[in-house]
C-alpha positions in Angstrom: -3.2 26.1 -4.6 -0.9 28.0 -2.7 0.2 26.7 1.2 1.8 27.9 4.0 4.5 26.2 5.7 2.3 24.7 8.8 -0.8 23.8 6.4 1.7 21.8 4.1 3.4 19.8 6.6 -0.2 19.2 8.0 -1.2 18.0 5.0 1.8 15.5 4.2 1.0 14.0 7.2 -2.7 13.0 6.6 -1.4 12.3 3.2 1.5 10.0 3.8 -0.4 8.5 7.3 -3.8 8.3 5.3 -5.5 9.8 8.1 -9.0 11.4 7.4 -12.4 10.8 7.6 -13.0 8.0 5.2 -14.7 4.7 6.4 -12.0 1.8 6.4 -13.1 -0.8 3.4 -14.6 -3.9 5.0 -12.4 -6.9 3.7 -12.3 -10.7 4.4 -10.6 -11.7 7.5 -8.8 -15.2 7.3 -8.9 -16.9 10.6 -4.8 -18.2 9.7 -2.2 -17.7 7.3 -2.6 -18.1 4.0 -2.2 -21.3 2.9 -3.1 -22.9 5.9 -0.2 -25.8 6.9 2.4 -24.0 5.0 5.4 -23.1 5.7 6.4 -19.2 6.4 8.8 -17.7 4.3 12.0 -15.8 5.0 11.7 -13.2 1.6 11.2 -13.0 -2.0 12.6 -15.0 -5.4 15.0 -12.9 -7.0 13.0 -12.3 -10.1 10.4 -10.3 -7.9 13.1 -8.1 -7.0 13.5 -4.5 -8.8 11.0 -1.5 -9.3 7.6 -1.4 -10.2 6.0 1.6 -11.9 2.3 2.4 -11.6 0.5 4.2 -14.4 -0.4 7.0 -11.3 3.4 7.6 -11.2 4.0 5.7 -7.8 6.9 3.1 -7.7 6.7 -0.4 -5.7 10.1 -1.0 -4.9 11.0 -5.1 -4.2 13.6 -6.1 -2.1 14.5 -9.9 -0.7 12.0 -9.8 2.1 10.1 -6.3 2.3 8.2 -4.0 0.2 8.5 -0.2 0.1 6.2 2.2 -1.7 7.2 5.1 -2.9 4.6 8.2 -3.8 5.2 11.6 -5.2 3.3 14.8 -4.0 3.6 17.5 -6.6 3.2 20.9 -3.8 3.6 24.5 -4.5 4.6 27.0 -1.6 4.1 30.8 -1.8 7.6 32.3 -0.9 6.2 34.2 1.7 5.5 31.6 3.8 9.2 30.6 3.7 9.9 32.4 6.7 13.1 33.7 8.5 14.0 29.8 9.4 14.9 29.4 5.8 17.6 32.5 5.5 16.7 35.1 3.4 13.5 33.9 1.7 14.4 36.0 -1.6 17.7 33.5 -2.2 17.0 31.1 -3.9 19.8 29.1 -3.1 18.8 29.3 0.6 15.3 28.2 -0.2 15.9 24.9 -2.3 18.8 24.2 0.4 16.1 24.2 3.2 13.3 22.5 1.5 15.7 19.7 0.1 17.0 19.3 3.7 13.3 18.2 4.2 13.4 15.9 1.6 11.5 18.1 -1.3 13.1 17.6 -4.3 12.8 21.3 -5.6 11.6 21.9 -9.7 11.1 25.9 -10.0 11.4 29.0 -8.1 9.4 31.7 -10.1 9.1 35.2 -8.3 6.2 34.4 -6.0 6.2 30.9 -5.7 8.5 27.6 -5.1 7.3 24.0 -6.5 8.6 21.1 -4.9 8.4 17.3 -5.1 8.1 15.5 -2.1 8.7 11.3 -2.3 7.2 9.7 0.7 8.5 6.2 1.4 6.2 3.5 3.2 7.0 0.0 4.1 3.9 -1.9 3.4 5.2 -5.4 3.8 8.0 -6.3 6.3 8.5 -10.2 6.7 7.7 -10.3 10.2 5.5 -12.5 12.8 2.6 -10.4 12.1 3.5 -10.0 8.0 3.8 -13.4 7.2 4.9 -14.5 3.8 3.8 -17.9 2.1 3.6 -19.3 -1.1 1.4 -21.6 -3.2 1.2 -22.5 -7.1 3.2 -19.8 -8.0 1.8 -17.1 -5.7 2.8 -15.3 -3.2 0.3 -14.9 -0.2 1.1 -11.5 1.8 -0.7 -11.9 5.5 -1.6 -8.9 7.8 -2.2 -9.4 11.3 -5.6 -7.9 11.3 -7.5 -7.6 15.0 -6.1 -9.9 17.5 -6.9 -13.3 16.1 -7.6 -12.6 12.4 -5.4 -12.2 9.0 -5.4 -9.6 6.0 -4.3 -11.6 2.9 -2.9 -10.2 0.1 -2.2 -12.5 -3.4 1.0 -11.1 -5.3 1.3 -12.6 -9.2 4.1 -11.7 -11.5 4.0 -12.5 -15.1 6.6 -11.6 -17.0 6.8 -7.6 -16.1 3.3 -7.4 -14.8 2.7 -7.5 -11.1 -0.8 -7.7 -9.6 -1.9 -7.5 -6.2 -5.5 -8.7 -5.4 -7.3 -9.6 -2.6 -11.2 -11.5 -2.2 -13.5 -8.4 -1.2 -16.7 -9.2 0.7 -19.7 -8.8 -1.9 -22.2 -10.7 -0.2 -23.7 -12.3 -3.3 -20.0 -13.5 -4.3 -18.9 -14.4 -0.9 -22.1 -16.9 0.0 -21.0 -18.3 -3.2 -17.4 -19.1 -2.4 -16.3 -23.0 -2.4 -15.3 -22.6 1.5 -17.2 -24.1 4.2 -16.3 -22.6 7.3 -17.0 -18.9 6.5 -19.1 -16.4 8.2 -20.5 -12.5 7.9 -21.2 -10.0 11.1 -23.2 -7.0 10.8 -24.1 -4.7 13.3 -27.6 -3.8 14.8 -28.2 -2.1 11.8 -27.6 -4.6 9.3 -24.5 -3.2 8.0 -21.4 -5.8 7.5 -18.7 -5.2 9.9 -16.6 -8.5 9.1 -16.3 -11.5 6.4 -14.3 -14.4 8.1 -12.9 -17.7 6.2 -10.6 -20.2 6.8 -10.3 -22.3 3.6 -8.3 -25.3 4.0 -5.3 -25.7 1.2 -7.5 -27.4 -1.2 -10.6 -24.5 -0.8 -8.0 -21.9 -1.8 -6.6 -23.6 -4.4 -10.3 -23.4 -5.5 -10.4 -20.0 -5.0 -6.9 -19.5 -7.0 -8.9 -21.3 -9.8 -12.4 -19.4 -9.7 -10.4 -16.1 -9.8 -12.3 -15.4 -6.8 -9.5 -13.0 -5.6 -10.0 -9.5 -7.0 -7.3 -7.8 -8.8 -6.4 -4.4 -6.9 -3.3 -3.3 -7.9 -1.4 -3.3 -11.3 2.5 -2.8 -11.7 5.0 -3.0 -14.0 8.6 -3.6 -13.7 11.2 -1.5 -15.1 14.1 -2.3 -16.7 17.2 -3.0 -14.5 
């Protein structure tokens, strides 16, 4: 599909920003950092660090205390709506020096059209007071700030070259079922669940660690440094 230039950046934006109309997934909100009565943590071991390949061809890019993703947009531009602003749109020297200046990567000019890569870079986890990073039995436990008292929590595993990312998603059957006792689920007036809160003390999530009660999400694989 062919774009112009305002449609394009118009759609990087709800692309990279994830803006849209789709319904946000309801997840479990922790009432604390996870483990409770743990220390926070200033970054990552060193053999976390490097870059992580999906199978999608998206990168997850370590560093010693934040987490970038990187995502490629494959997007094809019909020359003429490369405007005047570019120089002469029928160089095509002028028209890969413009796009890259915007960060495309440019792969082929053919005589009516110009395909371009475009890598968008997002920090999803920034060791922070409201990205808190704790550890326990080998794990590492990634927490949101979610809402103004509550806490998104993320488990990150490496073995060997495999990363996973998983998280414990609110199925109702599973969730009555989980070895915490002070645990709860909201729904609104029409009997839809808004919110699943916990707060497992350190030996409940170590049960939950053991159950494989959180969910794999996420699978990466680290390349070769």
């Amino acid at each position: 599909m062919l774009y112009n230039m305002k449609k394009i950046f118009l759609l990087l934006v709800l692309v990279v920003l994830g803006c849209g109309e789709k319904k946000e997934e309801v997840v479990v909100e922790f009432l604390e950092p996870q483990p409770g009565e743990t220390k926070n943590l200033s970054g990552f071991n060193r053999k976390y660090w490097g870059t992580y390949n999906s199978e999608h061809g998206a990168q997850l890019l370590i560093l010693e205390n934040k987490i970038i993703k990187i995502t490629p947009y494959n997007i094809l531009f019909h020359r003429s709506a490369l405007d005047s602003i570019t120089g002469d749109r029928n160089n095509d020297e002028d028209i890969k020096n413009y796009l890259e200046n915007l960060n495309f990567k440019v792969l082929k000019i053919s005589d009516d059209s110009v395909s371009a890569n475009y890598l968008a870079r997002d920090t999803i986890f920034n060791v922070s007071p409201t990205q808190v990073c704790r550890s326990l039995k080998g794990s590492y436990f990634l927490n949101y700030r979610y809402g103004e008292t509550g806490w998104k929590v993320k488990r990150l595993d490496l073995n060997k070259n495999r990363l996973s990312i998983s998280m414990i998603m609110p199925h109702d059957s599973l969730f009555h079922l989980l070895p915490v006792e002070e645990k709860v689920i909201i729904k609104n007036d029409s009997g839809e669940v808004v919110s699943c809160q916990m707060k497992p003390t350190k030996n409940e999530l170590r049960k939950l660690i053991k159950a494989s009660s959180f969910e794999e999400r996420e699978v990466w694989i680290k390349g070769k440094n």
